[in-house]
N, C-alpha and C positions, 0 to 999 in steps of 0.2 A: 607429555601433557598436550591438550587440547583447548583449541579457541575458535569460536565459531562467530564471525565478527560482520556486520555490515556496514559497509562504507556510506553516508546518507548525508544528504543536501538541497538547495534550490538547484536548482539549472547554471551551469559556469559558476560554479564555488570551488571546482575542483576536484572533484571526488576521483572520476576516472584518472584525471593524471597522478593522483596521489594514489591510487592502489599501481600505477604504472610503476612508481617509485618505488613502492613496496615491493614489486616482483622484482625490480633489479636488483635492490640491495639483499633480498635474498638469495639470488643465486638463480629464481624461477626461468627467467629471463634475459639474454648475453643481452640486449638491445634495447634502447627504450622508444618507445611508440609515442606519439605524439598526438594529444587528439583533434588539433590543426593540421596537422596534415593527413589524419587519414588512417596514420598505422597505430595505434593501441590497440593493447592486444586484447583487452574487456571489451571495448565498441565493433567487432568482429560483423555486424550484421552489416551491409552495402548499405544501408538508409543509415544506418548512424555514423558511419565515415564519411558518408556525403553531407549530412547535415551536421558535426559537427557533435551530436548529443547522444546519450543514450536513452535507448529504446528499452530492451528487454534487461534484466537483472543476471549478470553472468559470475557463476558461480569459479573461483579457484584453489587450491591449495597451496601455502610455500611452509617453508620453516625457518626459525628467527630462536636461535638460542638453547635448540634441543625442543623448542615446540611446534608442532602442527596448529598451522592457521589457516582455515578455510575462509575465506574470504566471499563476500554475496557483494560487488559493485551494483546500484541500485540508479534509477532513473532520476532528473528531477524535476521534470515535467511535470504537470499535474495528468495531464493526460492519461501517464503512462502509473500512477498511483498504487494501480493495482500490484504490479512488482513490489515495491518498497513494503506492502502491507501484508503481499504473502511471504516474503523474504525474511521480516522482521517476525512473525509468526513460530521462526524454526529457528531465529538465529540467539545467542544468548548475550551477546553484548554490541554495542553500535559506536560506531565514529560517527560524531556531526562534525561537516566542515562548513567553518563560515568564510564569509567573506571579508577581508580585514578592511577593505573599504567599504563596502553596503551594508555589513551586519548579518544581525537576523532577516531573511528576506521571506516571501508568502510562504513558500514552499518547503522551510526551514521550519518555520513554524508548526507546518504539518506533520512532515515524518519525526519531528521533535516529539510531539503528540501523539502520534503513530506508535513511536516505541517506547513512550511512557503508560501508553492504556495495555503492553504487553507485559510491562514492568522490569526492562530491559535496561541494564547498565551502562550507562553514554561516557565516551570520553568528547570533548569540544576540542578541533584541532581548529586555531584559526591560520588562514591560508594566507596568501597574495600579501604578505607585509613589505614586501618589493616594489608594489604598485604604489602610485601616490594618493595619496590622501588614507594612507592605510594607519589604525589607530586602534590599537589593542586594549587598550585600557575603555575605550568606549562600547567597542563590540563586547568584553568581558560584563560592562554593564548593561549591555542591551540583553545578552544570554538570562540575567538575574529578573530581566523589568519585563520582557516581552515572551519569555518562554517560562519564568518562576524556576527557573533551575540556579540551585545551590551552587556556582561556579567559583573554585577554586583554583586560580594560577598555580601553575607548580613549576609557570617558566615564565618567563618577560623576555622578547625582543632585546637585543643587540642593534642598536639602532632604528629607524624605519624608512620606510618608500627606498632610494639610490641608496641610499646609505644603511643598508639592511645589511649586517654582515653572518650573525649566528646568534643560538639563543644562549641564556643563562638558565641554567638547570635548579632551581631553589632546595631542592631535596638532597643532591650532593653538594650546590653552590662550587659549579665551576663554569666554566665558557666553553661551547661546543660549537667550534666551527668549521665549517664545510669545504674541502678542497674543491677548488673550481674545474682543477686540469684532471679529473678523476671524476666529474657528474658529482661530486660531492660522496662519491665512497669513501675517502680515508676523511675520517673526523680526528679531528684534533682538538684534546683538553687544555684548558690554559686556565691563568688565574684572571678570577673578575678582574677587569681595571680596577683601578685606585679611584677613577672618579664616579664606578657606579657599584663602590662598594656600600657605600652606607644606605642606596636605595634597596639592594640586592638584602641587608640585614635588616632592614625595614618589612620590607614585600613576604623575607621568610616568616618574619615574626607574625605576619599577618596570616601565612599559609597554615604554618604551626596552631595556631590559636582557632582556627577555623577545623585544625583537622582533632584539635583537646576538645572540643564543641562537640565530636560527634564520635570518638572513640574515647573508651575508658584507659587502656593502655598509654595512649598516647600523654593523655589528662594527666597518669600519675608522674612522670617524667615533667611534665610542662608542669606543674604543682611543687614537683619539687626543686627548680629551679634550674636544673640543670636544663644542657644544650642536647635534645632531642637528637640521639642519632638517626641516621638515615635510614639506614635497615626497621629501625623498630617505626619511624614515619612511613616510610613503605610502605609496613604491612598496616599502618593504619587507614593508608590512603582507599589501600585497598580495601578492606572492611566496612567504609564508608562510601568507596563506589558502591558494592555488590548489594549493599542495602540501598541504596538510591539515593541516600542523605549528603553524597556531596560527587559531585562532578570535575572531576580535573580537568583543568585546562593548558592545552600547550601551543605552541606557532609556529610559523616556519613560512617558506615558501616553497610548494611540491615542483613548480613550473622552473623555478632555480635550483630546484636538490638540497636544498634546506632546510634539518628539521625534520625528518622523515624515520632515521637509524631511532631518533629518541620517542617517536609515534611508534614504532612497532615494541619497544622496551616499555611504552606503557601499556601498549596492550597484552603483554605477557605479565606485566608486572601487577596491571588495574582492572583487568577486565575477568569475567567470570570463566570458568574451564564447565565443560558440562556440571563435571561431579560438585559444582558449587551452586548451582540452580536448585528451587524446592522438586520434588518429586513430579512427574508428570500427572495431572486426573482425568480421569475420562469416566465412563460409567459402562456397565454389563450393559449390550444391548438388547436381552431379555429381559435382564430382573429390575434395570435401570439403577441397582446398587452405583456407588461409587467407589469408582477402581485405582489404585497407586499403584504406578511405577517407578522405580528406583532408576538413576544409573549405574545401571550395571549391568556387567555382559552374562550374569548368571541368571539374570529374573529373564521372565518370559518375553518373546520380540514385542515390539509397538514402535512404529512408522507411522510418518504422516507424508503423506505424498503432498508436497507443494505447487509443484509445478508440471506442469504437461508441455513438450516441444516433439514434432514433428521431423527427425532428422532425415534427409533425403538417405545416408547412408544407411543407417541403424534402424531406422524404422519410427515406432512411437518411444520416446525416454520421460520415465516420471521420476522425476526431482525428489528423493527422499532424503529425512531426518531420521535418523534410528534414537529412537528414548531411549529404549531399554533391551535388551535379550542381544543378539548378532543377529546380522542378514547374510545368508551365505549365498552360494550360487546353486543351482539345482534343486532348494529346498521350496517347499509350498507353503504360501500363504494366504491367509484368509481375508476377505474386505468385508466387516459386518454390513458394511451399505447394499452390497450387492447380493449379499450372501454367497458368495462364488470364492472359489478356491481356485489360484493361476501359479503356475511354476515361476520361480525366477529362473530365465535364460542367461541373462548375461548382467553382470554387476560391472560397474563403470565410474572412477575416479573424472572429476571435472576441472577443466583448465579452460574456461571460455568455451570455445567451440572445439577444443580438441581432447577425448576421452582418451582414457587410461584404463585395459580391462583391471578388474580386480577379485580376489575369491571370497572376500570377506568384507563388509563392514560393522563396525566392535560402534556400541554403545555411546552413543554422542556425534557419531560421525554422518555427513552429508555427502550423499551421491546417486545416483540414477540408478536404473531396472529398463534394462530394452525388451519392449515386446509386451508390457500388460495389454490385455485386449480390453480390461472394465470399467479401470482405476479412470477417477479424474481427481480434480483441486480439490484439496480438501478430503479424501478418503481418508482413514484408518487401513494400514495392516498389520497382520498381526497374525497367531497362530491360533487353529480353532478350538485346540482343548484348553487356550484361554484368551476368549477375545475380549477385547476392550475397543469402545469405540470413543477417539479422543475429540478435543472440543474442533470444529470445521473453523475455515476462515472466512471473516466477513467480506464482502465486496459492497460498491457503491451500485446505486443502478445507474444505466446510461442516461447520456443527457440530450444527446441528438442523435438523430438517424438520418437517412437517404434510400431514396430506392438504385436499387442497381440490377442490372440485367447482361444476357452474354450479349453478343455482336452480333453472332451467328449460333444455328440451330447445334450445331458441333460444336459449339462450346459447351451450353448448357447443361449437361452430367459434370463438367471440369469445373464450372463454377459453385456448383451443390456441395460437389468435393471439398474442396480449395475452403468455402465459406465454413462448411462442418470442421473441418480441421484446424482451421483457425478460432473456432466460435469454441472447442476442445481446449486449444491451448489459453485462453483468454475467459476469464466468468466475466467480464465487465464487456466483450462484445459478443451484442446476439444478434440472431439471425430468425426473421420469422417472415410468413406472406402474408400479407394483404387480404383478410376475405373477400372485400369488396371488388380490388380491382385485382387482384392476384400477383400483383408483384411483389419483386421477393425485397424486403426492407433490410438493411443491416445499421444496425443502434451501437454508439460507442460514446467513448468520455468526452469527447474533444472535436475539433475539425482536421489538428495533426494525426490524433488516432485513427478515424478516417481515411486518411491521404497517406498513412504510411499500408495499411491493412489493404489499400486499392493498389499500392506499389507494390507489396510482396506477392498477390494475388498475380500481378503480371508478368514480374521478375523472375519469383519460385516457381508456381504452378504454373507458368505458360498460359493465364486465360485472359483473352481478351476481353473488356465489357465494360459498357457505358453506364457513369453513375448519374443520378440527380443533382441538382443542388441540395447540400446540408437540410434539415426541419428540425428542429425543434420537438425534443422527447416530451411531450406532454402528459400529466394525469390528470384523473378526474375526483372528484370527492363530495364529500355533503356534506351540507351544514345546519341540517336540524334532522332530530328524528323522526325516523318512519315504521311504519307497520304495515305487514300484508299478508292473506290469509289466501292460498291458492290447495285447489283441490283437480288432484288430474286422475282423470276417470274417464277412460278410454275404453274400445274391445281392439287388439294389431292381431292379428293372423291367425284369428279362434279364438282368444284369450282375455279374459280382463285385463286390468292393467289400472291400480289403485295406489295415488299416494298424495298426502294430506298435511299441507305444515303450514303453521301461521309463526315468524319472524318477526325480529326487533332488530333495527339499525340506527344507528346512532355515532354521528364523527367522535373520531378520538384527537389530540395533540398531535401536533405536525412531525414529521419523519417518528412518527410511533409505531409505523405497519399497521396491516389488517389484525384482528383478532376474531376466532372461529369458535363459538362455543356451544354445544346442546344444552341446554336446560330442560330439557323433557324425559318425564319420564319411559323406563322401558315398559310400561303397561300401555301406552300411547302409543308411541313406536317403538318395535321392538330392535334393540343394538344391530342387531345385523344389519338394519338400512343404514345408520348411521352413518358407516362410510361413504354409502352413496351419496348423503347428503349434502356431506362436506363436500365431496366432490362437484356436486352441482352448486355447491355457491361459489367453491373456487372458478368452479367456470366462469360464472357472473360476473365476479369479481375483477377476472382476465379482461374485457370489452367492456368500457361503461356507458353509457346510455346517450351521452350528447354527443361525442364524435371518434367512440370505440378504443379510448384511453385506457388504461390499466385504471383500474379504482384502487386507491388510496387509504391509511388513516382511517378505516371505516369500523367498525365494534358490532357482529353480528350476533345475534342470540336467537336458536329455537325454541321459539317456548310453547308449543305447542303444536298439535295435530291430529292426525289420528290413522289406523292403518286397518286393511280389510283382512281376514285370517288366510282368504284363498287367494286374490288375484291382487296381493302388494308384492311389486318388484322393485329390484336394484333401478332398474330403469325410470320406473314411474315416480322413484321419491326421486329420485338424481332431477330429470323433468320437473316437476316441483317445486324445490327450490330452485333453480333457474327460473324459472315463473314470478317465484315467489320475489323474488328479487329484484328482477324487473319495477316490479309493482312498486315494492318499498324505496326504491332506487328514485324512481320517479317520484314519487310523492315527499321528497328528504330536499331537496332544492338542490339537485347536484350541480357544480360549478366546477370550469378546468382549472389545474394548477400549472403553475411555468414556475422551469428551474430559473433561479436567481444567483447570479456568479456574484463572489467575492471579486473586486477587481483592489487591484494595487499599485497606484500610477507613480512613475518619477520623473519629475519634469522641471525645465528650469524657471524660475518666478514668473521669466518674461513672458510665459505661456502660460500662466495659471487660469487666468481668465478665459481663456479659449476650450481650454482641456474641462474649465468645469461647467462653460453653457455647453459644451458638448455632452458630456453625461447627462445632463438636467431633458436636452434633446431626446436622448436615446431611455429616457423613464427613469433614470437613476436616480439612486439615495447617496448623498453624500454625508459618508459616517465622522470622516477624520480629516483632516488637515496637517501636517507635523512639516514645519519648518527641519534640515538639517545642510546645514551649511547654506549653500547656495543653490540649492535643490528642495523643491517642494514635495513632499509623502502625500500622495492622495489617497484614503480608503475610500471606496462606496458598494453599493450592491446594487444591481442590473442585468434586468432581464438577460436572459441568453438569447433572446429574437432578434436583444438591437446588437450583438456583438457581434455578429458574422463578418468577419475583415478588421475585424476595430484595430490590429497592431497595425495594418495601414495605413489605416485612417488618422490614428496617433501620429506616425511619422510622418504626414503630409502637413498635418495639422501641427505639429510643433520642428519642422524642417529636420524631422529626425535625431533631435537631440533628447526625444522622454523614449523611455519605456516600460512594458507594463508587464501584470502578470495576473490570471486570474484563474480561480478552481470553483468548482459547485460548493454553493452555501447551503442551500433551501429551497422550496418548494413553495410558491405562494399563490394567493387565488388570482387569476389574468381580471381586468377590471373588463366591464361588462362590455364597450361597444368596443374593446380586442377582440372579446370572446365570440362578440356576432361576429366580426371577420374572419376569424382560423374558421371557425364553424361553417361559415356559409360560402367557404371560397371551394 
């Protein structure tokens, strides 16, 4: 049996050292790596041993019980987002870990979110109950208050913080603890104490009661009064993760070998195997029917390619999911995106950065394709006498940019390279020029995503080159409607050249996207231009009119025009609308938009005052305040203009004792004498 699982968090909750745990106690691994010193064997990339974090999403396999468990370790940066959202994308159930002393923390919150909009089965492991001030019964209620998740203990602590010794299992009701002189390999059952027995019969009765709540099985047993066996609570537990209606929760400590044997026993025991997911949908990309696939290795292939990496050895590897059919080695597949048919060369089993060939992957299972020349994130493959193209993954747009350039003239093909190859593996950083001044810009999530993207750039490809300072990803949008009626009637090289549209624009709701729509008849214009036209307002759309922004939120409508029988081209309606655009663009009151970061400050009282005339400085809203313990929770939202250095600035400004954490919220309008400065500078 099969499990296809991702490990997901804030930043320092633990995730990496706890799939570290995981590969030891399976056997994947004689050694354990350490992510303070450098050597785990998921943080593999040199920027994430140096810095301590991870970067990219590294896929592995072990087995725990007679099952195959591929495993996806995920980032928890916000920066780095984009992993967690394509990883969770392909994966069928997730481990959240929390922090036993912080909680829920920003970033928790999000990939929480992340694989609840996918509809993904979560187990909650909370971590660090060794550290002090670690308190499971509050973080079990923060999971309920701050994420709205159903969280059901299925274990309680054996002490806490020094005195952390092993947990209590509620489902079997024994004590499982960890030998020290062994990294905590041999575990050892014993019976609860005598002094936490009556809490242990308490906590079950509450588990029980919580698991008759949401399965009918379990109901008839708990009704009839009897003592709920473990087996038949099991499988209720389980019945009630896969539908999403109740979340188990367990603890431990990954960093002390704690707790880890009975996280991998939930995950074979709670979490979903492919064949337990609904059907995969996608639709014909002709007839645009809707298409089901099964798991199984006898219906037709369907892949989704998640990820793209660059390997200096192997060439280009795309990261696939198989839904349904087998991927074998030497067989052809089809990408309805491309319309293109490419062999598989080589099939590759994933362990971090070290492959495994292979000649087969069966239905459910996750692994790479060295050599596609067409594939990127988010493709379909599949076979041509039955294609299906399945749903793509979302990505954020970027939130700041930089320009960057080579050093020397002999760089400049290595850096074109090095940027397209990156800009390949990554849909959240892109690469574009400058028309005005021609330099070449690169736009990502963050100022780490940045600063890591400038390190591999001189590390991996060898290219020297000098960046900017950070800018500020700006849009542009309107906010009243406009109309505009352009007519382009030209003679280019002998030839007329006729094309005739009059436009309606009008804002939409914020992060709602652009919308593109003809309302004119084909007696007016006839369909064939059609696509030109859209094309020419996407172009508009691309540059907007105050300082060559992407325009935003914008609701466009043709409603009219007119077209001549002999000299109407693809060109001259495309012309046109662009024109036409213009016109409407200006007359709608267009104004820039600035992303606005969520920020999430913790700091201690003595400094609350300081921390919040500092925000109030830097244009911030201050949403929340939340007293916990001796620590102040600050929420607010602020501009991304005033944030460039702000983890600095915190720590100079509170002697280093607060820290923070922020991700993109929204898009809001910049107030007007900012707007004359970005604009006029």
């Amino acid at each position: 049996m099969l499990r296809n699982i991702g490990i997901m968090a804030h930043i320092d909750a633990g995730k990496t050292t706890t799939t570290e745990r995981m590969l030891y106690y399976t056997g994947r691994v004689y050694k354990m790596g350490e992510v303070h010193d450098g050597t785990a064997t998921m943080d593999w990339m040199v920027q994430e041993q140096e810095r301590g974090i991870t970067i990219t999403s590294a896929a592995t396999t072990c087995f725990w019980r007679d099952h195959q468990i591929n495993i996806i370790d995920t980032p928890g940066h916000v920066d780095f987002m984009v992993e967690v959202e394509r990883s969770l994308r392909v994966l069928d159930g997730a481990v959240g870990i929390f922090c036993g002393v912080a909680g829920v923390q920003p970033q928790s919150e999000t990939v929480w979110h992340q694989a609840k909009r996918y509809g993904i089965p979560c187990l909650a492991f909370i971590n660090k109950m060794d550290r002090m001030g670690a308190r499971f019964d509050w973080v079990v209620q923060q999971l309920r208050e701050r994420l709205a998740a159903p969280a059901v203990p299925v274990q309680f602590p054996l002490g806490a913080e020094d005195a952390f010794q092993g947990v209590i299992d509620l489902v079997e009701m024994r004590l499982l603890q960890f030998d020290e002189a062994s990294l905590g390999s041999e575990v050892t059952e014993a019976e609860i104490p005598a002094t936490l027995a009556a809490e242990a019969e308490r906590r079950r009765a509450e588990m029980v009661e919580a698991v008759a709540e949401r399965d009918e099985q379990v109901l008839e047993k708990f009704l009839a009064g009897v003592d709920v066996p473990s087996d038949v609570l099991k499988s209720g537990i389980r019945r009630a993760s896969l539908s999403g209606s109740l979340v188990p929760v367990l603890c431990g400590s990954s960093l002390k070998n704690k707790g880890v044997q009975p996280l991998l026993d939930a995950v074979v025991d709670y979490l979903p195997s492919p064949i337990d997911v609904p059907a995969v949908k996608g639709h014909h990309p002709k007839s645009e029917e809707i298409v089901e696939r099964q798991v199984s290795d006898h219906e037709p292939l369907s892949a989704l390619a998640f990820k793209l990496v660059n390997d200096s050895y192997v060439g280009k590897l795309t990261f696939v999911r198989v839904y349904s059919g087998v991927l074998k080695k030497g067989q052809n597949i089809f990408n309805p995106r491309t319309r293109k048919r490419e062999r598989v060369g080589r099939l590759l089993q994933l362990h971090a950065n070290h492959r495994e060939d292979v000649d087969v992957l069966y239905a459910g299972e996750i692994g790479a394709i060295a050599g596609l020349k067409y594939a990127t994130t988010g493709d379909t493959l599949c076979v041509e006498n039955h294609p299906v193209l399945l749903e793509s993954i979302h990505f954020p747009e970027p939130v700041i940019a930089m320009a960057i350039e080579p050093k020397t003239q002999a760089d400049r093909d290595s850096l074109n390279d090095s940027l397209t190859a990156m800009a390949d593996e990554d849909p959240t950083f892109k690469v574009k020029t400058d028309p005005d001044t021609g330099q070449t810009i690169i736009s990502g999530m963050g100022e780490l995503h940045l600063e890591i993207i400038k390190d591999r750039m001189f590390r991996e490809y060898k290219v020297q080159a000098n960046a900017g300072k950070p800018m500020v990803a700006y849009r542009e949008t309107i906010e009243c409607q406009g109309r505009a009626e352009y007519r382009f009637e030209r003679e280019l090289g002998g030839r007329g050249q006729f094309g005739h549209i009059i436009l309606d624009i009008a804002p939409r709701s914020r992060a709602s996207g652009n919308d593109v729509s003809l309302e004119v008849s084909n007696n007016l214009i006839p369909s064939e231009f059609h696509d030109a036209i859209e094309e020419g307002i996407k172009d508009a759309l691309a540059t907007g009119v105050l300082g060559n922004y992407p325009l935003v939120d914008i609701e466009v409508r043709v409603v009219g025009g007119s077209a001549h029988p002999v000299d109407s081209t693809d060109i001259a309606f495309r012309t046109a609308a662009v024109m036409a655009m213009r016109e409407a663009l200006g007359s709608a009151s267009p104004v820039l938009l600035e992303p606005i970061m969520a920020l999430e400050i913790i700091t201690p009282e003595e400094h609350l005052g300081d921390v919040l005339g500092d925000i109030n400085g830097r244009r911030g809203k201050v949403k929340e305040i939340v007293a916990e313990g001796a620590a102040q929770i600050i929420t607010a939202e602020v501009p991304l203009a005033e944030l460039f250095g702000y983890a600095t600035s915190l720590r100079s400004l509170t002697k280093g004792r607060a820290s923070c954490a922020m991700e993109p919220h929204l898009f809001e309008i910049v107030p007007e004498t900012i707007q004359n400065r970005i604009l006029n500078r």
